[in-house]
C-alpha positions in Angstrom: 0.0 0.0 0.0 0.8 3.6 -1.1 2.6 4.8 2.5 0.5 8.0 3.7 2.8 11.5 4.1 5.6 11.4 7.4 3.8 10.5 10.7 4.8 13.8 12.4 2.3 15.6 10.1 -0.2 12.9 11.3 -0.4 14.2 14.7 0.4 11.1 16.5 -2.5 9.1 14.7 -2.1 5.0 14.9 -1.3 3.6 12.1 -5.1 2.4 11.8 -6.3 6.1 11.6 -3.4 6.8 9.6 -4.7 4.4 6.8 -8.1 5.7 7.1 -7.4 9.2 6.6 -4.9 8.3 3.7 -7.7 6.3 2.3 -10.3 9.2 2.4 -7.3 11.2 0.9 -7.0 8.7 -1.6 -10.9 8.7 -2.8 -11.4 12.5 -2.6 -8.3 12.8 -5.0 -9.7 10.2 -7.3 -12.8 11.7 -7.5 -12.0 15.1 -8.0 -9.3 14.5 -10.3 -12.2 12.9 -12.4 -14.5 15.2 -12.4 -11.9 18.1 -12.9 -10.6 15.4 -16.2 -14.5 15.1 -17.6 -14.8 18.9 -18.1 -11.2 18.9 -19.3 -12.7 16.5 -21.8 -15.4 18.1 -22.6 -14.0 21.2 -23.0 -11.1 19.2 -25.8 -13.9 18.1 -27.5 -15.8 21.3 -28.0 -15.9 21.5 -32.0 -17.5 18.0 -32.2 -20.7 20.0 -31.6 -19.7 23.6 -32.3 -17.9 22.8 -35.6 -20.7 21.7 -37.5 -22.3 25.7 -37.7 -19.0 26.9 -38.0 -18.1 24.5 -41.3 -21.4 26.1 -42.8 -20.5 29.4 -41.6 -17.3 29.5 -43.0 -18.3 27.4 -45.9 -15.4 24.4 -45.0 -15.1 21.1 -46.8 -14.6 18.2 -45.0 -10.5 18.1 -44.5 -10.6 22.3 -43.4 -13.3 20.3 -41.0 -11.5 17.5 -39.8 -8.2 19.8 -39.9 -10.5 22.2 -37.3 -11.9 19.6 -35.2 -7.8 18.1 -34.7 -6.3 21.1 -33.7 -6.9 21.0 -29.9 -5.9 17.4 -29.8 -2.4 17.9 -31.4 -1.5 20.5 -28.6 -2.9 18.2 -25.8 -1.0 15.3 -27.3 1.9 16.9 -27.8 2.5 18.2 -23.6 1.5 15.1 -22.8 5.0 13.9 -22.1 6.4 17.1 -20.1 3.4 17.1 -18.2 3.6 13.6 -17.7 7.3 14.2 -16.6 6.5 17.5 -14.5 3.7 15.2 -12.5 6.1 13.0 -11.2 8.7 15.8 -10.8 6.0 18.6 -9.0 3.0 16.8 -8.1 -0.4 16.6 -9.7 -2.3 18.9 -7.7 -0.3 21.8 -8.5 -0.3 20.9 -12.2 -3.4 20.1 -12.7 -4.7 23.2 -11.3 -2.2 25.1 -13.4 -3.1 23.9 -16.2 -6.9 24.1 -16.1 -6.4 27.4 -14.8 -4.6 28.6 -18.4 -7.2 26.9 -20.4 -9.8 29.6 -19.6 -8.9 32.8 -21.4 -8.5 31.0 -24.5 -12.2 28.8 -24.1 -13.3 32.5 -23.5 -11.8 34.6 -26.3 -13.1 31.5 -29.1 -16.4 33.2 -28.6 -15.1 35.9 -30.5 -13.4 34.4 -33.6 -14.5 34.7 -36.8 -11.9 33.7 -39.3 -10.9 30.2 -39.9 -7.1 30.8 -38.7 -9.4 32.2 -35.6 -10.5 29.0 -34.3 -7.2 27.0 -35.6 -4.9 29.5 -33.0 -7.7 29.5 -30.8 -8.0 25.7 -30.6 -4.1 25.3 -29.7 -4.3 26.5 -26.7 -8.1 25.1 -25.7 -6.2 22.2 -26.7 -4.0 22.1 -23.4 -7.1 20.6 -21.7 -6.3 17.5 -23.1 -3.0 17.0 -21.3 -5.0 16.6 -17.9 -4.8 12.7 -18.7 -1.1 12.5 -18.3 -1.2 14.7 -15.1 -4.2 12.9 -13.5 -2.9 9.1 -14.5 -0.2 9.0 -12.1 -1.4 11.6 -9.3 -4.4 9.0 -9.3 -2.5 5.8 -9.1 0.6 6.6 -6.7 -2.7 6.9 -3.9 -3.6 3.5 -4.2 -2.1 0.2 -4.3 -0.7 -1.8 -7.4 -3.2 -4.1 -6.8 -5.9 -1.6 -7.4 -4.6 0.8 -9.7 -5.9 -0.5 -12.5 -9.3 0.4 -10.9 -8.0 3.9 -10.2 -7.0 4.6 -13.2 -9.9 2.8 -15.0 -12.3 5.7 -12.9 -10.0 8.5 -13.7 -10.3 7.5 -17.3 -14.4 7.8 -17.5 -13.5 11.4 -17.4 -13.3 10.7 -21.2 -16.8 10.6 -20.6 -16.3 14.3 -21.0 -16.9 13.4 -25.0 -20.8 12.2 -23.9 -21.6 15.4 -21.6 -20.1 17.7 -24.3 -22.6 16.2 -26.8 -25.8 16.6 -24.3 -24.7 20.3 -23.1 -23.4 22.3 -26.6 -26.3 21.3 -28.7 -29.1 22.7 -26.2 -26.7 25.8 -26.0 -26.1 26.5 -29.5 -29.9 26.1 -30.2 -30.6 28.4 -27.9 -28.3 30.9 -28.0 -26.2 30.3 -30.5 -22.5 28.5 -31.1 -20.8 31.3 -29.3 -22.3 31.3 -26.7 -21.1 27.9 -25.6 -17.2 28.7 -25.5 -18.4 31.2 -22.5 -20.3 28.7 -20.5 -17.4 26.1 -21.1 -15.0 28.7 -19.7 -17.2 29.5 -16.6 -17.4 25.9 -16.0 -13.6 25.1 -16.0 -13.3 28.4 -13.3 -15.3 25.9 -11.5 -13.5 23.3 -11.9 -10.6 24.8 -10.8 -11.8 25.7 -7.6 -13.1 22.6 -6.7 -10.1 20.9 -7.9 -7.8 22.8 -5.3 -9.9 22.7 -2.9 -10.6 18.7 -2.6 -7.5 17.6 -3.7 -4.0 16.9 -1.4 -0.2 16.4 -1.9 2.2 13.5 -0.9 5.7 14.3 -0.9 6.2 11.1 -1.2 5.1 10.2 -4.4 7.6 12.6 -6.3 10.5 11.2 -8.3 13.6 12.2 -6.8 14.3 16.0 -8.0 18.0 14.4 -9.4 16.4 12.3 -12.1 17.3 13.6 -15.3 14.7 14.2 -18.8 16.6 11.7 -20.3 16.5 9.4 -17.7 13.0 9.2 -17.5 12.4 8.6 -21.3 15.2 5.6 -21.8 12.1 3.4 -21.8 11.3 5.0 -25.3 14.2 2.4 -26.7 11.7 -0.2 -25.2 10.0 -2.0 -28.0 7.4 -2.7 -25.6 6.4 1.4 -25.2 6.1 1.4 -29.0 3.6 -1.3 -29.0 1.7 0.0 -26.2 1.7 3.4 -28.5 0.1 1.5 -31.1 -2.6 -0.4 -29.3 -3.6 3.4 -27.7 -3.8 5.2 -31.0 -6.6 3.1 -31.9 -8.6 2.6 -28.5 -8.0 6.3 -27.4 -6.8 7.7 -30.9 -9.5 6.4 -32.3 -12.5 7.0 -29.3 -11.1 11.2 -29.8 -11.3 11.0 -33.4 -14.9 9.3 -33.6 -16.2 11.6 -30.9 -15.1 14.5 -33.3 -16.4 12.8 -36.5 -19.7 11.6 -35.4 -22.4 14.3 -35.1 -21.7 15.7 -38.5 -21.7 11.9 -39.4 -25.3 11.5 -38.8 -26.0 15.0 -39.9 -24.4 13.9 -43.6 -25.7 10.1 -44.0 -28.7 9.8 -42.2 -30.1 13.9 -42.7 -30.7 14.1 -38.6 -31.2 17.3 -36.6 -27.6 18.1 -34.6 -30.0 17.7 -31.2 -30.7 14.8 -32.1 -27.5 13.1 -33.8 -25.4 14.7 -30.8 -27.9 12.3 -29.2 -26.9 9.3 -30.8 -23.2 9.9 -31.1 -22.8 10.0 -27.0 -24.0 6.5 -27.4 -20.7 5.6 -28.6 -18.9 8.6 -26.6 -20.4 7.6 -23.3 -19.5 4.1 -22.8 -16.0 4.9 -24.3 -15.7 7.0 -21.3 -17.9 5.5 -18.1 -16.8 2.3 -18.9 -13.0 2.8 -18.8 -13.3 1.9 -15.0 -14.8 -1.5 -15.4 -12.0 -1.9 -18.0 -9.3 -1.3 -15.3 -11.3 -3.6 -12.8 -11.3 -6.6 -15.6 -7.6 -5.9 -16.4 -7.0 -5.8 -12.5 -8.5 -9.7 -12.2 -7.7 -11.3 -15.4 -4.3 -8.9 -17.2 -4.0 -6.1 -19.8 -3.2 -8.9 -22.1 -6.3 -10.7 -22.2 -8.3 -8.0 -21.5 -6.9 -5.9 -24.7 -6.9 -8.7 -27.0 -10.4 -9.4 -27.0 -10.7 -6.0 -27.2 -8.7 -5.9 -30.6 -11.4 -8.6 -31.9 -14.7 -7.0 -31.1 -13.0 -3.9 -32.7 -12.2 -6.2 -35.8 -15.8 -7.1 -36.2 -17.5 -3.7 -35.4 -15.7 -1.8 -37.7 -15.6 -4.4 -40.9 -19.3 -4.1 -40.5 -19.3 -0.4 -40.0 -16.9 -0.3 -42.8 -19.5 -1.2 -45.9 -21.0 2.0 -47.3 -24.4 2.2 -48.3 -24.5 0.2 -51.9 -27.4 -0.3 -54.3 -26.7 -3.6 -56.0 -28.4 -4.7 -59.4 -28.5 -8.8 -60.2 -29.7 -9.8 -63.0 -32.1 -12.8 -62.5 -34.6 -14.9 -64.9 -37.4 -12.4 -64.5 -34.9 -8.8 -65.4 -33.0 -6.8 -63.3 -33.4 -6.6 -59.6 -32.3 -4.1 -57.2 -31.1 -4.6 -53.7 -30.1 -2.0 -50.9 -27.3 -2.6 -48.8 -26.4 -0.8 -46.2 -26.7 0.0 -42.0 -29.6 2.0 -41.1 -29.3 4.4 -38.0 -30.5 1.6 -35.3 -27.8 -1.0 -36.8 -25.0 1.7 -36.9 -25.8 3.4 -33.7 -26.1 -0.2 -32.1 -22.5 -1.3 -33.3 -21.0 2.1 -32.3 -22.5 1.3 -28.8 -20.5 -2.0 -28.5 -17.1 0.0 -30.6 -17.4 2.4 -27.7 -17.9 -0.6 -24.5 -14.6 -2.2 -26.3 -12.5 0.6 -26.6 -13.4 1.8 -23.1 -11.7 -1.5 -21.8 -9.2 -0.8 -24.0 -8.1 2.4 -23.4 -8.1 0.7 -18.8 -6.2 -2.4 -20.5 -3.0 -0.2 -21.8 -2.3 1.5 -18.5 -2.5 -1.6 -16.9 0.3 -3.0 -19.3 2.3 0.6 -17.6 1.4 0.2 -14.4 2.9 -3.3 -14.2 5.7 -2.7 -16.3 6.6 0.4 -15.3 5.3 1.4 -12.0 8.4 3.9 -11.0 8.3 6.0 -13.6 4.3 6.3 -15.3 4.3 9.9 -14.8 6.7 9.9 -18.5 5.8 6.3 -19.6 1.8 7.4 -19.7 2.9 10.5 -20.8 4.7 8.9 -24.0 1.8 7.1 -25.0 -0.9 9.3 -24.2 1.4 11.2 -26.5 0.7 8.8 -29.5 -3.0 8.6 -28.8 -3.9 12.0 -29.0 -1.3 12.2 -32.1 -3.8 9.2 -33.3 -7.4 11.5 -32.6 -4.8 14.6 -34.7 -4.1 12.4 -37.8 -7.5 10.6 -37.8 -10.2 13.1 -38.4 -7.9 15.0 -40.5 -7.4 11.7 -42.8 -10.8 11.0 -42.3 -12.0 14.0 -44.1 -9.2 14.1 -47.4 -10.7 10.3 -47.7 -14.4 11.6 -47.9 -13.2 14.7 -50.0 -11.3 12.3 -52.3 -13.7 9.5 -52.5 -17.3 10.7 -51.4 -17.5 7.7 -49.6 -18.1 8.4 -45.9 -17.5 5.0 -44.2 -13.9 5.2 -45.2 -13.4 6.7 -42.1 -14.6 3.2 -40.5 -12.8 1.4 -43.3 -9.3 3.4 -42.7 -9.8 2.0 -38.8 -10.4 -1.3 -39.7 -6.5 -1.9 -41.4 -5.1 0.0 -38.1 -6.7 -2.3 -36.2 -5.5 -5.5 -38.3 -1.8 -4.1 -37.9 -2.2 -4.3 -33.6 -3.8 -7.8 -34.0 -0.9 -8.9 -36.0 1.9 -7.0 -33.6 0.1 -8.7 -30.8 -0.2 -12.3 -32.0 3.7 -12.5 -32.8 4.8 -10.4 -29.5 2.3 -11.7 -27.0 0.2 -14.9 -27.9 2.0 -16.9 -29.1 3.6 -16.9 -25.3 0.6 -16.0 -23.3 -2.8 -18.2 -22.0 -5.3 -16.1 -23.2 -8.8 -15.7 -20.8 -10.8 -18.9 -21.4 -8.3 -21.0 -23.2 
């Protein structure tokens, strides 16, 4: 167990009330830090909603969009690592607060914008929201024991939740008062958040790295082959959650003609499992391994988006009485259905990879989840921005799905060869 701060700060306690009060330290962090990560997350995800008026307003095609919609997520992706680094160095409560505290001007002032290079600039610096993960991931876990910080972790991660709650709030906004007014509620909210955040969360000196380990002793674990692969399996499970939460609404808007209320609606039905879930995720991988846990993961990914992956086709056969004409395709209760289970998988998913850290590296995940939180929000950059030169180029709109699909074949295939051929998967 995590050893509570030095006893002379405990007043004398026993070390019975010492583990309690480290224990209701412990949960008030973890709960705190998660509610301070949701509106992180919510805030990050912001021109899922909001984007779709601004492509019309500014008359965008769909890579300008997806280029839009990516911009916060390459700046959270890319402090990921110092922050990571600074966590373990500093302490998460102190940068945490910082950095949701710097975040506010800049949700305020994209009110204002009116230009497209407005909301790119803009967006770089909303996008420092999204580096709360790598802050929150090992100020969560260094309260609790290794044997239940998969299940810390897991919780912290439902912040991603954030996705889901940005899709019920910004739509009711926007048709009420418009798109700009929901970049000022956002930043009132994170003030909040802020607040609460200092105010219910705590510091242990003892859970900093030693102030004389060096940068580049804390990222030698990048010449791991092992960090690489864990890079890989998050750029689809996280990568690929961010990117989807982004794509959707104006998904459902384009191939099914819903109103944004109502295919915000539907797209938090794959954004909010992808995010609650996480926790059960971390509880699985706690009892049965990230291995197991994030290969069956891989599979149900497989299936989901090979089906998702067929566009809608009208196919002609020619048959003893003429021509006939079939439709093939998912309609909305099929596609919403298999984004559902897409999201329940990569929730586990997304728990499953920090386990693989937390085991392997449980001295220094401060830089490790840092790293490849790094290459999962460099995965939700890339993705929406490919995702919208394949729709421009093709017309075909499931090539988003279908782009997903050979990413997730290339994991599968690093995974057998690495890890199965070695390991007893669950139920074999």
């Amino acid at each position: 167990m995590v050893k509570t701060t030095a006893t002379a700060t405990n007043g004398g306690l026993n070390p019975a009330e010492n583990d309690l009060r480290h224990n209701r330290k412990a949960w008030s962090v973890l709960i705190v830090s998660t509610f301070a990560f949701t509106v992180c997350f919510m805030v990050w995800m912001m021109f899922g909603v909001i984007g779709i008026p601004i492509k019309k307003m500014l008359n965008l095609n769909s890579t300008q969009f997806g280029l839009l919609t990516a911009m916060p997520v390459l700046t959270g992706s890319l402090v990921r690592v110092p922050l990571g680094i600074w966590t373990d160095k500093y302490g998460g409560r102190i940068v945490m607060t910082v950095l949701m505290a710097l975040t506010v001007p800049a949700i305020w002032m994209m009110g204002y914008a009116t230009e497209y290079w407005h909301f790119l600039v803009a967006g770089l610096f909303v996008g420092l929201a999204g580096g709360a993960f790598s802050v929150g991931t090992p100020y969560v876990a260094r309260w609790f024991p290794k044997s239940r910080q998969g299940m810390a972790m897991g919780v912290y991660g439902a912040g991603n939740s954030g996705a889901a709650v940005n899709k019920f709030v910004a739509p009711v906004i926007l048709v009420a008062f418009g798109w700009a007014a929901v970049p000022h509620v956002y930043a009132a909210i994170m003030l909040g958040a802020v607040i609460l955040f200092w105010m219910f969360s705590y510091s242990d000196p003892s859970h900093l790295v030693s102030s004389n380990v060096k940068f580049s002793e804390q990222i030698k674990a990048l010449k791991d082959p092992k960090v690489l692969k864990y890079c890989q399996y998050y750029s689809i499970v996280f990568g690929g959650y961010v990117a989807l939460s982004l794509w959707m609404v104006q998904y459902y808007v384009g191939e099914y003609g819903l109103d944004i209320r109502v295919a915000a609606l539907l797209a938090a039905c794959f954004s909010l499992p992808g995010g609650v879930l996480r926790a059960i995720g971390g509880m699985l991988s706690d009892k049965f391994g990230a291995h197991a846990v994030t290969w069956w993961v891989m599979w149900v990914s497989w299936i989901c988006l090979f089906l998702l992956s067929y566009p809608q086709t009208d196919l002609t056969v020619q048959t003893i009485n003429g021509s006939s004409t079939f439709h093939i395709g998912l309609n909305v209760y099929a596609f919403t259905g298999l984004m559902f289970i897409l999201g329940i998988a990569w929730a586990f998913g997304k728990a499953s990879v920090f386990k693989y850290i937390s085991d392997d590296y449980g001295g220094n995940i401060g830089a490790i989840s840092g790293i490849v939180g790094l290459a999962g929000g460099l995965g939700g950059f890339v993705l929406p921005i490919l995702f919208g030169l394949l729709m421009d180029w093709t017309g075909v709109r499931s090539t988003a799905f279908m782009l997903m699909y050979g990413v997730v074949w290339v994991s599968l295939i690093w995974m057998y060869f690495t890890e199965v051929r070695r390991t007893n998967l669950l139920g074999s």
